[in-house]
N, CA, C and O atoms as a MOPAC input file, in Angstrom:
PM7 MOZYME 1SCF
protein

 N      4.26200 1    -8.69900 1     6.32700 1
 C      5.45800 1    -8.18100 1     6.98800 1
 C      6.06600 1    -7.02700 1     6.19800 1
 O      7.29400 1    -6.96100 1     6.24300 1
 N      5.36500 1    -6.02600 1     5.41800 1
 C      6.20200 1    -5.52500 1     4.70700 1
 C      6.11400 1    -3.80500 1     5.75300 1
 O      5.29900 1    -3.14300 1     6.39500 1
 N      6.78400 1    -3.79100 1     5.55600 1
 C      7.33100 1    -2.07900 1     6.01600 1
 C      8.41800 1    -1.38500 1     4.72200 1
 O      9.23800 1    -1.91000 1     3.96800 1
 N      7.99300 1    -0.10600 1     4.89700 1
 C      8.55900 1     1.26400 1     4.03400 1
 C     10.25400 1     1.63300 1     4.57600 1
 O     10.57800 1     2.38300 1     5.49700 1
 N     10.98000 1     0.98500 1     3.83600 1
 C     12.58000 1     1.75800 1     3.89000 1
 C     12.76600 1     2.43200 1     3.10300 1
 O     12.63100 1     2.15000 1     1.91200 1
 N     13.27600 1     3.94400 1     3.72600 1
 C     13.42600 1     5.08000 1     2.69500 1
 C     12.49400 1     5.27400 1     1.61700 1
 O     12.80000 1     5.72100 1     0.51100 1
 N     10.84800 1     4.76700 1     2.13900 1
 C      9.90700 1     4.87200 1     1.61000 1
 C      9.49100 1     4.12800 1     0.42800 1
 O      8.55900 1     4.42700 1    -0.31900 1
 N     10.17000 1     3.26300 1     0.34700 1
 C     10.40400 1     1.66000 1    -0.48700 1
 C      9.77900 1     0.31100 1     0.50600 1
 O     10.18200 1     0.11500 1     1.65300 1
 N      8.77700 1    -0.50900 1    -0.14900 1
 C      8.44700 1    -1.37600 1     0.18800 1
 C      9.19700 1    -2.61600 1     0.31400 1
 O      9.47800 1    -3.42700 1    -0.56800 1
 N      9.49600 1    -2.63100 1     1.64800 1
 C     10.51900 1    -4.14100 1     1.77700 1
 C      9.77000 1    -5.17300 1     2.76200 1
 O      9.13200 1    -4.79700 1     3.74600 1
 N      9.92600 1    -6.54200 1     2.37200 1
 C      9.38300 1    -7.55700 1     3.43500 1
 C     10.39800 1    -7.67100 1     4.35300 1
 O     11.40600 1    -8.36000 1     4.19700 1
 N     10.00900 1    -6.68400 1     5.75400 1
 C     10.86400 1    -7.25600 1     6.57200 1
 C     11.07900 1    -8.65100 1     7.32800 1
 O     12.07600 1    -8.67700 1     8.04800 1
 N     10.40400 1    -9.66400 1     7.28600 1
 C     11.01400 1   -11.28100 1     7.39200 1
 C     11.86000 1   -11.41200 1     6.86600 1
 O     12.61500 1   -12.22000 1     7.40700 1
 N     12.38500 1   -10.80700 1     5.53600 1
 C     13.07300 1   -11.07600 1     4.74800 1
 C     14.58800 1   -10.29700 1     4.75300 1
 O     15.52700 1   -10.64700 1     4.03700 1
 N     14.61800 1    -9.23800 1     5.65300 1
 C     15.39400 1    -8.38400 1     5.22700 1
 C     16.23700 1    -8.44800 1     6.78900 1
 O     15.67000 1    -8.48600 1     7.88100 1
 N     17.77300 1    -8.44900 1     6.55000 1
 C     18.29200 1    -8.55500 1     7.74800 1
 C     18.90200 1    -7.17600 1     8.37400 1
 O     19.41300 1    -6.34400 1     7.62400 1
 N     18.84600 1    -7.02800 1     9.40700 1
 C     18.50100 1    -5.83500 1     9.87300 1
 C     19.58000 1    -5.16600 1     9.81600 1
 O     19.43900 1    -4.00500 1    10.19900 1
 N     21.04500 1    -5.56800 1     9.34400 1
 C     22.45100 1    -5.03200 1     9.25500 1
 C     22.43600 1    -4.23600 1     7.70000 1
 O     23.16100 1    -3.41300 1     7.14100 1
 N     21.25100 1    -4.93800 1     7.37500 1
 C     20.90100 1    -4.29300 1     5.53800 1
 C     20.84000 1    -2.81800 1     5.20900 1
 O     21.31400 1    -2.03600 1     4.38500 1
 N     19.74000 1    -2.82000 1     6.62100 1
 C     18.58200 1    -1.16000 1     6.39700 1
 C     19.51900 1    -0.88500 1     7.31800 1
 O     19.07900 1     0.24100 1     7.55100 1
 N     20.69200 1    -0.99300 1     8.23100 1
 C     20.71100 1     0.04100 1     9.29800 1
 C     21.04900 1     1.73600 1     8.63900 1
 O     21.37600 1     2.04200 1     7.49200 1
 N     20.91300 1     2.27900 1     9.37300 1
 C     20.90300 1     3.65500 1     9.25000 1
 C     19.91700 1     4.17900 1     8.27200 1
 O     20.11100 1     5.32300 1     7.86100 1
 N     18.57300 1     3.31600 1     7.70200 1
 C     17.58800 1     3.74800 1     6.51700 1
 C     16.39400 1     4.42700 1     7.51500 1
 O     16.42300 1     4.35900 1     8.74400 1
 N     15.71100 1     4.86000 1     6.99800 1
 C     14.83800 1     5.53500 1     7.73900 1
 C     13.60400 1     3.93900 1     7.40400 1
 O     13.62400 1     3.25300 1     6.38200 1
 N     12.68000 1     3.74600 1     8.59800 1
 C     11.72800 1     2.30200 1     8.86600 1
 C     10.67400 1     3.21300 1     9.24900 1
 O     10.70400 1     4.03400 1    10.16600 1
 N      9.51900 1     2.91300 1     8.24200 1
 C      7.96000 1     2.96500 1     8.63500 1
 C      7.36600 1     1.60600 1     8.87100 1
 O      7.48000 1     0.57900 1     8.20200 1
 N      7.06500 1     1.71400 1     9.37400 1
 C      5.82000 1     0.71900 1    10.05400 1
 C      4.32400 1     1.26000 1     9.84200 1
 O      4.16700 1     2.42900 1     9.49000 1
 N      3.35400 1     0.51500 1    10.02900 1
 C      1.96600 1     1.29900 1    10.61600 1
 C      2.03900 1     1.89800 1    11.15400 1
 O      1.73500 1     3.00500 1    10.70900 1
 N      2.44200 1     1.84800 1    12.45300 1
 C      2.59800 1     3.15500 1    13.43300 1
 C      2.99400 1     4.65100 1    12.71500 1
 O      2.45600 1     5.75700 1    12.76700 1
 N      4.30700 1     4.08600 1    11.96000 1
 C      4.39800 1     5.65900 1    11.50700 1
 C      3.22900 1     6.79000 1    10.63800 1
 O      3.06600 1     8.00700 1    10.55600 1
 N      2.65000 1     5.66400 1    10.14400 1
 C      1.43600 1     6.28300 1     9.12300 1
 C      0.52400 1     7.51100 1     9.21200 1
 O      0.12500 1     8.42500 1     8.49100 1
 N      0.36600 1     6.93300 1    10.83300 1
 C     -0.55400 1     7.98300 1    11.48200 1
 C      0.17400 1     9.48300 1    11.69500 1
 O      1.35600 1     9.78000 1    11.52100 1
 N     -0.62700 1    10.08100 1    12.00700 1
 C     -0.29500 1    11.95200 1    12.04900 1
 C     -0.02300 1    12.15000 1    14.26500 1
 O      0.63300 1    12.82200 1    15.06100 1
 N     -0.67800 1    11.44500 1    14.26000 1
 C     -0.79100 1    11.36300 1    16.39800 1
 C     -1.82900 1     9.49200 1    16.42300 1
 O     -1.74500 1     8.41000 1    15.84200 1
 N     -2.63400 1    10.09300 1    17.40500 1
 C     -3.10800 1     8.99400 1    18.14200 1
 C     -4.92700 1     8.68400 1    18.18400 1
 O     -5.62500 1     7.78600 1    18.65500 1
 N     -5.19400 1     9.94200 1    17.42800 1
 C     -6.65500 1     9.84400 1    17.62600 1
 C     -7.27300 1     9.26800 1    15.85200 1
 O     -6.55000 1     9.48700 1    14.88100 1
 N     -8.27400 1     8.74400 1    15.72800 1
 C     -8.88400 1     8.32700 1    14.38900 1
 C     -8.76100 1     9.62000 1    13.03900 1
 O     -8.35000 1     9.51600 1    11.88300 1
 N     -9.24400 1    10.65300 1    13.70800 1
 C     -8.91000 1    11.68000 1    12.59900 1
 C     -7.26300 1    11.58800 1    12.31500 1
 O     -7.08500 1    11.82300 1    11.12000 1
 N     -6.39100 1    11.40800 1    12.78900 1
 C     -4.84500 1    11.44200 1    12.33600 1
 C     -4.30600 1    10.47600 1    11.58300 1
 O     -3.12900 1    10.42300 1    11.22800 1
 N     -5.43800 1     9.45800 1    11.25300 1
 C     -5.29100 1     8.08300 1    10.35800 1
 C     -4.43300 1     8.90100 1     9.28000 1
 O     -4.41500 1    10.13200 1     9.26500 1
 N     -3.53300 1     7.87600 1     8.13700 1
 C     -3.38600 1     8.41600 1     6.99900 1
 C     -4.54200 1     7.98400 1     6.11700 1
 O     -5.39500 1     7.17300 1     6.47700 1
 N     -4.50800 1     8.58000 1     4.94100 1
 C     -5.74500 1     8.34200 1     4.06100 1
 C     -5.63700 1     7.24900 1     3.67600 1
 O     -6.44700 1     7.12800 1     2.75600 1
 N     -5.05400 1     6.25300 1     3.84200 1
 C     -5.22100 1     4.77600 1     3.46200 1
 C     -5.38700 1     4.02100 1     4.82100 1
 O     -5.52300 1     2.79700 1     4.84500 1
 N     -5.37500 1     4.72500 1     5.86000 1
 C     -5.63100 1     3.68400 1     7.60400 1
 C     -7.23300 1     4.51700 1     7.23300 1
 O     -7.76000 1     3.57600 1     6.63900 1
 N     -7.54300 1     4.84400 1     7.22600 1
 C     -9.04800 1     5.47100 1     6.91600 1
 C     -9.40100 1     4.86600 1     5.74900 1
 O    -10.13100 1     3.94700 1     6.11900 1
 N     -9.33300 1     4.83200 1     4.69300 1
 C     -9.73800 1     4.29100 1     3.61900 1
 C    -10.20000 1     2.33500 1     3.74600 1
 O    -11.17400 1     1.63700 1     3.46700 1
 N     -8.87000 1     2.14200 1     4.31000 1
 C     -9.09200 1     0.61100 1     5.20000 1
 C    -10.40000 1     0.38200 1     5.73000 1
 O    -11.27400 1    -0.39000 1     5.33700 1
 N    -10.38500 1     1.38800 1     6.93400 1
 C    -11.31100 1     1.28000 1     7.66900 1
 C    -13.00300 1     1.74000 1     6.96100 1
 O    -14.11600 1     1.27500 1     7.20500 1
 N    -12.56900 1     2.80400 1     6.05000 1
 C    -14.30300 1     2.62400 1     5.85100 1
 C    -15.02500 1     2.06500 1     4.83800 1
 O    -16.21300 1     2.14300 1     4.52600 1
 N    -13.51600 1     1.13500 1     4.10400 1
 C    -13.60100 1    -0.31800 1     3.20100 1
 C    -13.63300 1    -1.14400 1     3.90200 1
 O    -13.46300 1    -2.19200 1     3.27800 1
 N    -13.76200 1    -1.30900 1     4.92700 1
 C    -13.70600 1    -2.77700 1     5.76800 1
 C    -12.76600 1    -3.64900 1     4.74800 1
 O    -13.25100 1    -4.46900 1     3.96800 1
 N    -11.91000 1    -3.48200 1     4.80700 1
 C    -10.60700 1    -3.99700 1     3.91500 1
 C     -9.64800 1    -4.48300 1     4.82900 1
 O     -8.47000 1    -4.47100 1     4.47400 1
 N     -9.98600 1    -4.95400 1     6.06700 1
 C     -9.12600 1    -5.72000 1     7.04000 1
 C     -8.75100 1    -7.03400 1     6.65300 1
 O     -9.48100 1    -7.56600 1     5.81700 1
 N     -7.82700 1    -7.64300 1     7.05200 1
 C     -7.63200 1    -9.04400 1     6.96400 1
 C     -6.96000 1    -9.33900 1     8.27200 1
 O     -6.68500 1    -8.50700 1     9.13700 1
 N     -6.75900 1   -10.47000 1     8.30400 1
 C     -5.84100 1   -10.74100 1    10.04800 1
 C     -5.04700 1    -9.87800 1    10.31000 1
 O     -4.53900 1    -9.15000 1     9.45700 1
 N     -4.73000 1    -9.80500 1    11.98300 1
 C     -3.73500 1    -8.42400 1    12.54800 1
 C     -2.78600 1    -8.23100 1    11.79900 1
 O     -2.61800 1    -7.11900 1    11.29800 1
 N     -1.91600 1    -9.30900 1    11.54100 1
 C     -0.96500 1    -9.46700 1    10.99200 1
 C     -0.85400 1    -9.07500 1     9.62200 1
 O      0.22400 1    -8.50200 1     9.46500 1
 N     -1.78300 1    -9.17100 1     8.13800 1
 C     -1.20000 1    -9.16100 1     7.24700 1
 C     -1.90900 1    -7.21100 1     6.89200 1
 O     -1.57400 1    -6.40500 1     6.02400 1
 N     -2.82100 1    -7.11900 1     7.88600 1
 C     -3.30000 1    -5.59300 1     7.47800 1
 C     -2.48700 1    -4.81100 1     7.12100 1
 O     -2.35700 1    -4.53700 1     5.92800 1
 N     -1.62800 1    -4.17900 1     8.22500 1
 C     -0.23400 1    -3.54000 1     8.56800 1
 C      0.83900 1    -3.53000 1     7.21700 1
 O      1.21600 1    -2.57300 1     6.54200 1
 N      1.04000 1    -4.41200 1     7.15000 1
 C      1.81800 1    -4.90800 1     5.64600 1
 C      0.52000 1    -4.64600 1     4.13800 1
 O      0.75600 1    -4.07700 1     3.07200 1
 N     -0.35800 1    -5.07700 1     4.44000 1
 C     -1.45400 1    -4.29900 1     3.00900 1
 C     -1.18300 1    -2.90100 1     3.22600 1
 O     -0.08100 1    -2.61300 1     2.76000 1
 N     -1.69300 1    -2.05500 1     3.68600 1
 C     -1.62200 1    -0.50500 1     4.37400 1
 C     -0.17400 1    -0.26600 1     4.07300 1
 O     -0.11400 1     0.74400 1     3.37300 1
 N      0.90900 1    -0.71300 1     4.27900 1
 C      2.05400 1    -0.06700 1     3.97600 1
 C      2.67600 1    -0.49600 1     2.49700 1
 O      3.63000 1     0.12900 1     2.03400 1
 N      2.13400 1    -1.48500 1     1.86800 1
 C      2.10200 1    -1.41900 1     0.69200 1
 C      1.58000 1    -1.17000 1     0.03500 1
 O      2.14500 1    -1.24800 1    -1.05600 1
 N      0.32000 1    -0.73200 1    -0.00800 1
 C     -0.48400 1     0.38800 1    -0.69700 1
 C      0.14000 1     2.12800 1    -0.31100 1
 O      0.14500 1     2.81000 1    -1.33600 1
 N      0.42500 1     2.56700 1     0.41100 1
 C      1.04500 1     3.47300 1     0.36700 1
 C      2.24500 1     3.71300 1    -0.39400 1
 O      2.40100 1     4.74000 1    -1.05300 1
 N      2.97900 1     2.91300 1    -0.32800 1
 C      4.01500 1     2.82200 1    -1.20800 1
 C      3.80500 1     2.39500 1    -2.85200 1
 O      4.66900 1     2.50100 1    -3.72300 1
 N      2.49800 1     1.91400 1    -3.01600 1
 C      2.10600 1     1.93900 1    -4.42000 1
 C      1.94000 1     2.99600 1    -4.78700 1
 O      2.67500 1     3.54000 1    -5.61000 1
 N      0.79300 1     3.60000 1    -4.18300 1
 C      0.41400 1     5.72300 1    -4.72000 1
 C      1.25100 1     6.38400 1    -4.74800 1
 O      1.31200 1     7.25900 1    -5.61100 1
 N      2.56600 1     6.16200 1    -3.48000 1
 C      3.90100 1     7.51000 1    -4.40600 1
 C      4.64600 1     6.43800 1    -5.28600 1
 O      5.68000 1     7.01000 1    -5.63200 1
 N      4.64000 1     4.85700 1    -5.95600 1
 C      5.20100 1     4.65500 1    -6.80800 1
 C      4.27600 1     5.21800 1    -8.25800 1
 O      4.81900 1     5.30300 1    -9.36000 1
 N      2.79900 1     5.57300 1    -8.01600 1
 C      2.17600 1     5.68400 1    -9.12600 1
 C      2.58600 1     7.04300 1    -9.20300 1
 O      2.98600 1     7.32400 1   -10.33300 1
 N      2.62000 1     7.85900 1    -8.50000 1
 C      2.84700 1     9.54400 1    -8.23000 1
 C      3.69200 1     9.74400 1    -8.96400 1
 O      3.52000 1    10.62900 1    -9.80200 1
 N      4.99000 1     8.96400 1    -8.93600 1
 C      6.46500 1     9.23900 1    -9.70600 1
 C      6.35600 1     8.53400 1   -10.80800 1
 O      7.49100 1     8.30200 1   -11.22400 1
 N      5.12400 1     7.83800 1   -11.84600 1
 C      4.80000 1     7.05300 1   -12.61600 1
 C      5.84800 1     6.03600 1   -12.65800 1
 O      6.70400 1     6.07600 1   -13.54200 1
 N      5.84000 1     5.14500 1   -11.78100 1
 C      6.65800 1     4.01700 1   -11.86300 1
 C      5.72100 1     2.90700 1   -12.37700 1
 O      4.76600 1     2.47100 1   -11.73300 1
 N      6.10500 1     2.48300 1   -13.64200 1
 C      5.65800 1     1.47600 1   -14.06700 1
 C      5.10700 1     0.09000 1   -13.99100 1
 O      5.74800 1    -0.32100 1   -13.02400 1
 N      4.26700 1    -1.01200 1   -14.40000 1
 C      4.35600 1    -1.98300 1   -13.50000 1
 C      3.93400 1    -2.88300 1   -14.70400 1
 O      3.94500 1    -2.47600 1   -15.86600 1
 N      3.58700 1    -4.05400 1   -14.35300 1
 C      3.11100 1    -5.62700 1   -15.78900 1
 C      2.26900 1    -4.55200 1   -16.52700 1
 O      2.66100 1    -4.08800 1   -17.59800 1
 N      1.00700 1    -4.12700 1   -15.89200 1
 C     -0.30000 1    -3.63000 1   -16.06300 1
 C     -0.28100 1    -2.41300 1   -17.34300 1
 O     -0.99600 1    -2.36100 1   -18.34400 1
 N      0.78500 1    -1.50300 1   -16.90700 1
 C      1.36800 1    -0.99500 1   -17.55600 1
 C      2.02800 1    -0.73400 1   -19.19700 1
 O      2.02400 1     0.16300 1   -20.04000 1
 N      2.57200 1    -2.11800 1   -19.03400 1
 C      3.02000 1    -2.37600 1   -20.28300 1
 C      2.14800 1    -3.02500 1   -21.13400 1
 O      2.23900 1    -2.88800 1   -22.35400 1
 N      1.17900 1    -3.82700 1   -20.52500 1
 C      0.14700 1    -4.44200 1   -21.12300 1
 C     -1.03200 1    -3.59500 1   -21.71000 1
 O     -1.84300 1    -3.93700 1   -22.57100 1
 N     -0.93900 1    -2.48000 1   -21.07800 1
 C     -1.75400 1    -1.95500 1   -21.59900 1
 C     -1.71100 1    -0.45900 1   -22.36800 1
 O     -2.59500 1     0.26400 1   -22.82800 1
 N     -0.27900 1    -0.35400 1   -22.28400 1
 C      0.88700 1     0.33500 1   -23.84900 1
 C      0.90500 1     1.93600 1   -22.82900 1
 O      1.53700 1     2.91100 1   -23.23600 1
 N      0.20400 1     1.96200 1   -21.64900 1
 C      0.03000 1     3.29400 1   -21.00700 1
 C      1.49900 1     3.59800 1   -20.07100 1
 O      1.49000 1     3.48500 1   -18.84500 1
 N      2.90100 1     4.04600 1   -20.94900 1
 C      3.89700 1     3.89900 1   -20.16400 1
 C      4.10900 1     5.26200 1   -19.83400 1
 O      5.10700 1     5.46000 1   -19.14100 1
 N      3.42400 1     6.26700 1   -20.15100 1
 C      3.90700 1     7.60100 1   -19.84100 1
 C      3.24800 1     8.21800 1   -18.73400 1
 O      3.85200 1     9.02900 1   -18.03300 1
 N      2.05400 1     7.90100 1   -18.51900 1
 C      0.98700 1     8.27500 1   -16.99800 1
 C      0.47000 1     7.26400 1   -17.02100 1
 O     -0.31900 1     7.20100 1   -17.96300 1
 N      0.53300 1     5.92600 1   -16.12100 1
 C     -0.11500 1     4.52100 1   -16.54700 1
 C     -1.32300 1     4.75500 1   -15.34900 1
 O     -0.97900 1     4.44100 1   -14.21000 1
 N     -2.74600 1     5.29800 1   -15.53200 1
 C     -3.75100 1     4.76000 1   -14.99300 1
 C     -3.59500 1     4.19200 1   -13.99400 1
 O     -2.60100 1     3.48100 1   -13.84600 1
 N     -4.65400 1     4.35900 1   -12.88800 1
 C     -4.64100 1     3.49400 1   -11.41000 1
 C     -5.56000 1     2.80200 1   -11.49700 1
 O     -6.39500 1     2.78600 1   -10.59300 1
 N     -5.68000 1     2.05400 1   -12.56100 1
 C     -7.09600 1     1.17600 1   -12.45300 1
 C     -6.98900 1    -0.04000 1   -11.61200 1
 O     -5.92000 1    -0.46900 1   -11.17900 1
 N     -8.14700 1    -0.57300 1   -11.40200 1
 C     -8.17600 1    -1.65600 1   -10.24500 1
 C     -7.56900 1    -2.91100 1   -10.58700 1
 O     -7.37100 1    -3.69100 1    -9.65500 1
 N     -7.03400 1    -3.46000 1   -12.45100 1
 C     -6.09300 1    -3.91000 1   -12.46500 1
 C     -4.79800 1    -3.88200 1   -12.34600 1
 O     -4.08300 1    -4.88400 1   -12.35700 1
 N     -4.32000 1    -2.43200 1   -12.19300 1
 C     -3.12400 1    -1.65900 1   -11.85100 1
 C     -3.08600 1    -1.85300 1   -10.45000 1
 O     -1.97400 1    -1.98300 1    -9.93700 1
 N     -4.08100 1    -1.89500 1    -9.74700 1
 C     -3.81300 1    -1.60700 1    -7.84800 1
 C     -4.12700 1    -2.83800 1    -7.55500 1
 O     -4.32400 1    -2.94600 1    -6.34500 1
 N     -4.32200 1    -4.26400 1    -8.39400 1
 C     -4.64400 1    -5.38500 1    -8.43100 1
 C     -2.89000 1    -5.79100 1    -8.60700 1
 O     -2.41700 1    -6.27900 1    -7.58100 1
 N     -1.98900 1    -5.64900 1    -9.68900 1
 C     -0.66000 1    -5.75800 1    -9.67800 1
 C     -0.29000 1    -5.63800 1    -8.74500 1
 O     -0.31200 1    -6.54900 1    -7.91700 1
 N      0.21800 1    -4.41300 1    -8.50600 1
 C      0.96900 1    -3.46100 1    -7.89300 1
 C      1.30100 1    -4.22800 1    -6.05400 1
 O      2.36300 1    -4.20400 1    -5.43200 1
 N     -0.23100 1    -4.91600 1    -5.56300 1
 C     -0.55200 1    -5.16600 1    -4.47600 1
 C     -0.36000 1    -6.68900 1    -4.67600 1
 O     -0.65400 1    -7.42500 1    -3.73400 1
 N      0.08600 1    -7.19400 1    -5.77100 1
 C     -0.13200 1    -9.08700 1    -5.68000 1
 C      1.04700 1    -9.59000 1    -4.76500 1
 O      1.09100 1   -10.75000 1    -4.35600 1
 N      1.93300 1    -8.70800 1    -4.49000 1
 C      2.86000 1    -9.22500 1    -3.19700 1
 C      2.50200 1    -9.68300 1    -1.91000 1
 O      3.27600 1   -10.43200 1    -1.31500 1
 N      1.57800 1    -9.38300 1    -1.46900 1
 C      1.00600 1    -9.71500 1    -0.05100 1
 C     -0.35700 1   -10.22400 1    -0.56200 1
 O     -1.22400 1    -9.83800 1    -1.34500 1
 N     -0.11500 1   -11.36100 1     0.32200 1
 C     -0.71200 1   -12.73300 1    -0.08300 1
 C     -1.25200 1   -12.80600 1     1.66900 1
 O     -0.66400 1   -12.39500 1     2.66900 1
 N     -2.82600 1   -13.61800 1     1.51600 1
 C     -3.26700 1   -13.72000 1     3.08600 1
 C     -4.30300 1   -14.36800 1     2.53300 1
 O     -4.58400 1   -14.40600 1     1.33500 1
 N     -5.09200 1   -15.08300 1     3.78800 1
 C     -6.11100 1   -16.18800 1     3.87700 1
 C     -7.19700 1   -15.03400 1     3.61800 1
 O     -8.15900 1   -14.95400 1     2.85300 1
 N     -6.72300 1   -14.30300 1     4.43600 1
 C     -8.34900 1   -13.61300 1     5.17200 1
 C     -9.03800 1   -12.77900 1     3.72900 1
 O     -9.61500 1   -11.74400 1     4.06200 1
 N     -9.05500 1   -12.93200 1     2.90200 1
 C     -9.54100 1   -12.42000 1     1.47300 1
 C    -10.15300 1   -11.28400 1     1.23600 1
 O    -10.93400 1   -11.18500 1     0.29100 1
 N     -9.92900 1   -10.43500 1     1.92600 1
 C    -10.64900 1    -8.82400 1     1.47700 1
 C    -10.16600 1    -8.01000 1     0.67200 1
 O    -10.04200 1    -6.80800 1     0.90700 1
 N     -9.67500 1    -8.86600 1    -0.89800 1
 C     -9.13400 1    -8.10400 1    -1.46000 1
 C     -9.71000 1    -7.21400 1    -2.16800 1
 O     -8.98000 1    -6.28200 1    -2.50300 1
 N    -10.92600 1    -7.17800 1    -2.56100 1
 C    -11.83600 1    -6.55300 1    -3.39500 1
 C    -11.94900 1    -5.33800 1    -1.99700 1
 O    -11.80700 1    -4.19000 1    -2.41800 1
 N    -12.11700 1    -5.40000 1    -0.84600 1
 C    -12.16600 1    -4.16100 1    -0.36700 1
 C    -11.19700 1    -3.17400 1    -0.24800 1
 O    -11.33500 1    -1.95200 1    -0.18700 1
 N     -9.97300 1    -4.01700 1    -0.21900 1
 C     -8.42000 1    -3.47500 1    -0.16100 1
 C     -8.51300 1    -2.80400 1    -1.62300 1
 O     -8.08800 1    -1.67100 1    -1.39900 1
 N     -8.72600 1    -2.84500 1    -2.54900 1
 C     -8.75200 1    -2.47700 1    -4.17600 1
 C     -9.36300 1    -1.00600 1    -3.93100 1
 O     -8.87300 1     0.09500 1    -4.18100 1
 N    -10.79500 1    -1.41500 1    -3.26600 1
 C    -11.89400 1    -0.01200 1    -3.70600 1
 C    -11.53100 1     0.73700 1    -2.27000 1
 O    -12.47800 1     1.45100 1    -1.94000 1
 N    -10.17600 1     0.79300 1    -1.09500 1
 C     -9.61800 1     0.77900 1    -0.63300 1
 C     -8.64100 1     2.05300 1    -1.00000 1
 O     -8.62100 1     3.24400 1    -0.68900 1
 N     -8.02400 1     1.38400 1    -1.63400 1
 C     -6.29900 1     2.01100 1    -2.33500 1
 C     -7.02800 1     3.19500 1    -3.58400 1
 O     -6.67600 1     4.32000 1    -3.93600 1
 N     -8.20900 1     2.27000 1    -4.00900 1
 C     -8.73200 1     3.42900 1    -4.59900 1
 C     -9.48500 1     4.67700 1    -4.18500 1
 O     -9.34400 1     5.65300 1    -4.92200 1
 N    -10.21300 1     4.79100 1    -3.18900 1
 C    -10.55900 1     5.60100 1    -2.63000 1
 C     -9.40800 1     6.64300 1    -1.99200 1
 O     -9.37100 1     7.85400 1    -1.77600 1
 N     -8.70100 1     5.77200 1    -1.85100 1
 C     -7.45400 1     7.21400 1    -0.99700 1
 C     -7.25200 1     7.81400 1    -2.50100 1
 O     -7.52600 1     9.00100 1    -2.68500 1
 N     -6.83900 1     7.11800 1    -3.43600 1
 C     -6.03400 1     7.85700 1    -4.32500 1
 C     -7.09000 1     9.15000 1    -4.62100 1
 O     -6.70100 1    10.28800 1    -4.88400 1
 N     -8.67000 1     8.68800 1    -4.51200 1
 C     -8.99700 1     9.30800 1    -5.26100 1
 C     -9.78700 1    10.79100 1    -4.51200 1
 O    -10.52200 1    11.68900 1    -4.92500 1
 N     -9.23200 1    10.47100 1    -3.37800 1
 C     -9.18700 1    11.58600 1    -2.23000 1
 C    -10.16100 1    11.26000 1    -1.21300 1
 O    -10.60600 1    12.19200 1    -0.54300 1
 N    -10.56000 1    10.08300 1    -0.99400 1
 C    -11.91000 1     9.82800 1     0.03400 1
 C    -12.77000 1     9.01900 1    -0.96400 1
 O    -13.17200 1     7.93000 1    -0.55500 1
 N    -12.99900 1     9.27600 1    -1.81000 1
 C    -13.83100 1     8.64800 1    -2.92500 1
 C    -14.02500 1     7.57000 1    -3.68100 1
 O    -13.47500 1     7.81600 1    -4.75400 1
 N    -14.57600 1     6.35800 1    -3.71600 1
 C    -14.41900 1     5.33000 1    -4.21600 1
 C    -14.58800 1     5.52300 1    -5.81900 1
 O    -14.46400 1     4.55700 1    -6.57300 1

């Protein structure tokens, strides 16, 4: 359930809607550029040619929290991974970093290892 307020990752189940009013709300939907497969963002593409799906439901929420991980890494926002590994000034996107970063969304359907080489491939422009 998570969606992007003011480009911040929030679980919306969680969040009552008198909270965000007037915040700007991404969803999946917003991600995209239009309506056709080329207008994917580089992580609805990256998904897809990681086969990094999990049920309808928790995809949407992976995808929008991975997006919101890469501009938290962009603005080097810190994370556990981070400190653990003393890199606080440009902390690395390694797959234990995009392994953190992503331990919020939790799902049966287990494709996390594709979701990883996933988040990594966008970052790394198409490229696993």
């Amino acid at each position: 359930c998570t969606v992007l307020v003011d480009g911040r990752r929030v679980n919306s189940c969680l969040t009552l809607a008198a909270v965000v009013e007037g915040a700007e709300i991404t969803t999946i939907e917003g991600l995209a550029h239009g309506d056709t497969p080329a207008d994917l963002s580089p992580l609805q593409a990256a998904f897809l040619e990681h086969d990094a799906f999990q049920c309808g439901y928790c995809t949407p929420g992976q995808i929008c929290s991975a997006t919101a991980l890469l501009e938290e890494h962009r603005h080097n926002t810190l994370s556990t991974v981070s400190f653990e590994t003393g890199n606080l000034t440009a902390p690395e996107l390694t797959d234990n970093e995009i392994r953190e970063r992503m331990s919020g969304n939790i799902c049966r359907c287990a494709a996390y290892p594709n979701i990883v080489a996933a988040v990594r491939a966008a970052y790394n422009g198409g490229r696993a």
